[in-house]
N, C-alpha and C positions, 0 to 999 in steps of 0.2 A: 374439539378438545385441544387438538395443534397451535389455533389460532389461539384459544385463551390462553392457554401455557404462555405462549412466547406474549400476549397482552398483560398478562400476569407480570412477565419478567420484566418488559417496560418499565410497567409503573413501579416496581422496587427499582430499579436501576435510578429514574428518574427523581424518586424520592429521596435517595442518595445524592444525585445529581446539588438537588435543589440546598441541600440540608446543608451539603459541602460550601455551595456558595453564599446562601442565608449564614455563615457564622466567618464570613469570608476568608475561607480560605481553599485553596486547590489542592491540598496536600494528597487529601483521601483518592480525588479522582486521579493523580499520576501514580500513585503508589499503586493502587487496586486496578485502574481499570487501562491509563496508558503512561505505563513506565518508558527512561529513559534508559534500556537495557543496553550494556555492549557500548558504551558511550564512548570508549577509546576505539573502536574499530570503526563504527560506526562515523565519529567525528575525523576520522583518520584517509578513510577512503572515501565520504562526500568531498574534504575538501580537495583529496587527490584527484576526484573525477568531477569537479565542481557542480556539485547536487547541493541541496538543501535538506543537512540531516534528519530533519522533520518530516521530510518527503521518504526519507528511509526508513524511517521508524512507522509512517504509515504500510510500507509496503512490508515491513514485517511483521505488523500487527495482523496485518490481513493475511497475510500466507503464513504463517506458523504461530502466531500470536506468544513468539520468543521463544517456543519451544526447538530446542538445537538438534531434537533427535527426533522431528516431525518429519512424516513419509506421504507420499499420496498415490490413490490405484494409479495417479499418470506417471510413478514412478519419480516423481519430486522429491528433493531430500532437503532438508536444514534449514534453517532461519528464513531464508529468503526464497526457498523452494525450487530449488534448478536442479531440471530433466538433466538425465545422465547423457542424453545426447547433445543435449547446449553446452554441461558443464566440461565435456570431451572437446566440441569445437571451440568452447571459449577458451579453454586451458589452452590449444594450440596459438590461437588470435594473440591472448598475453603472453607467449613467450615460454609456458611452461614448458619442461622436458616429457613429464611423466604427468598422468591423470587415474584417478581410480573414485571409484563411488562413493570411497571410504573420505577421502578428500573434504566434499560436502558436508561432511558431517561437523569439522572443521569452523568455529563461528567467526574464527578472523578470516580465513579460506572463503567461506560462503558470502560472507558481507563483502568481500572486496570484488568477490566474482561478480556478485548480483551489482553493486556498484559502478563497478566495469560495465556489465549488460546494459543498463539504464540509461548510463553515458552513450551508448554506441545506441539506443533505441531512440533516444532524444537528436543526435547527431542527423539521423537518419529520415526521422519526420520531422525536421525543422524546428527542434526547439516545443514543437506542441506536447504539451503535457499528458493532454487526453490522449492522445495517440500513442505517448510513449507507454502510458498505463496499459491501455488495450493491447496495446503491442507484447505484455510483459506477460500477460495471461495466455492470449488468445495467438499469439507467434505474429509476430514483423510479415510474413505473407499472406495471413488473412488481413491484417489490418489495410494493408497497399492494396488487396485484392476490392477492399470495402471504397476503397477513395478511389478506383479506376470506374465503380460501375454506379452510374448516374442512380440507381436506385436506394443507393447509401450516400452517394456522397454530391452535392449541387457542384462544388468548385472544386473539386479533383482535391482541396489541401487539406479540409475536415470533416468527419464523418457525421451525417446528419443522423442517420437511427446504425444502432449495433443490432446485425440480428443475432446476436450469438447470447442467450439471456444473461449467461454467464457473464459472461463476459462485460456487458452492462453494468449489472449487479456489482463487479470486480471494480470498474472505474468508480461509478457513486460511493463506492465502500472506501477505497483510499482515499479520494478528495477528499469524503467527510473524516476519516480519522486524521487526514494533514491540517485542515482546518483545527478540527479540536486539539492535535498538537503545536500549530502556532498557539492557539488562545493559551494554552498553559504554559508553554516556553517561552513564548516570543515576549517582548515588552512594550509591544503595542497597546494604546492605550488606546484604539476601538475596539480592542479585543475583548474588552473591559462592560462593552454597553451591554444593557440587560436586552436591546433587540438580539445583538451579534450572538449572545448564550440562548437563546429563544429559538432561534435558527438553527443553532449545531446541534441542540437536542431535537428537534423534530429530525433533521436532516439524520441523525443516528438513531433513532427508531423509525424512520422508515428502513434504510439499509439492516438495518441489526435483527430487528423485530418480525417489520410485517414486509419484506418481499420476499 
């Protein structure tokens, strides 16, 4: 019954998907499905910690899906989901004086922390993306723990299987929402081909749907 439900929701999503582009236009799928929320803080601390705000709005879709007053059992607060123990060591790292939980809650506070974090997660594994994603879910010490032992990683610099399922699931879920927000904001004009939208919709209902 679980699987049809979410096969169910598929095929309405996709049917929207399809309608939106058949009359061509994006309008429906940024508004409905991936807005470009928070666009001054957002735009403000990618370029301050030189990200790609698209990259941000995937990582907030995925962890609160914009919601500012989202919580998790791991004790995650706000937009961009930062543990009360990260967002105590990050506040010291930047400079703050004072930190409290309440803080987090905070959407220019939280975009600029988790933009900070990303920056220093990217710094750290060289720029890899994948890594830096994994790193945001699953903590900067498992992911180094995954690329020291030959059973995850062939070349010590990228991780061949994640065994954390989560945490897998976490990475294919941002690529695919960063994908689907270049094709809507970017002005790339392969973003445009009927392969390229053919691909981000299966690539979002696998993630979204059936894993």
């Amino acid at each position: 019954m679980k699987f049809l439900r979410k096969t169910f929701c598929a095929i309405v999503f996709l049917v929207v998907i399809i309608a939106a582009i058949g009359i061509g236009s994006r309008y429906i799928i940024k508004e409905k499905f991936f807005p470009y929320k928070y666009q001054q803080y957002v735009d403000m601390y990618s370029s301050q910690y030189n990200l790609d705000p698209l990259l941000v709005l995937a990582v907030i879709k995925t962890e609160s899906k914009f919601d500012d007053d989202a919580h998790s059992h791991k004790n995650a607060v706000g937009l961009m989901q930062i543990t009360v123990d990260t967002g105590q060591w990050a506040a010291k790292e930047m400079g703050y004086n004072t930190f409290s939980k309440e803080d987090l809650y905070n959407e220019e506070y939280n975009i600029k922390m988790g933009c900070w974090y990303l920056r220093r997660l990217n710094d750290t594994f060289d720029k890899d993306m994948d890594l830096t994603i994994a790193a945001y879910n699953a903590g900067p010490t498992n992911v180094q723990s995954w690329l020291d032992n030959r059973k995850y990683s062939s070349d010590g610099k990228s991780v061949d299987y994640i065994p954390f399922g989560e945490t897998k699931k976490y990475v294919d879920k941002v690529n695919t929402y960063y994908h689907i927000y270049q094709y809507l904001y970017d002005k790339k004009d392969d973003y445009f081909e009927a392969d390229k939208v053919v691909d981000l919709m299966k690539s979002f209902l696998n993630v979204h749907f059936l894993s």
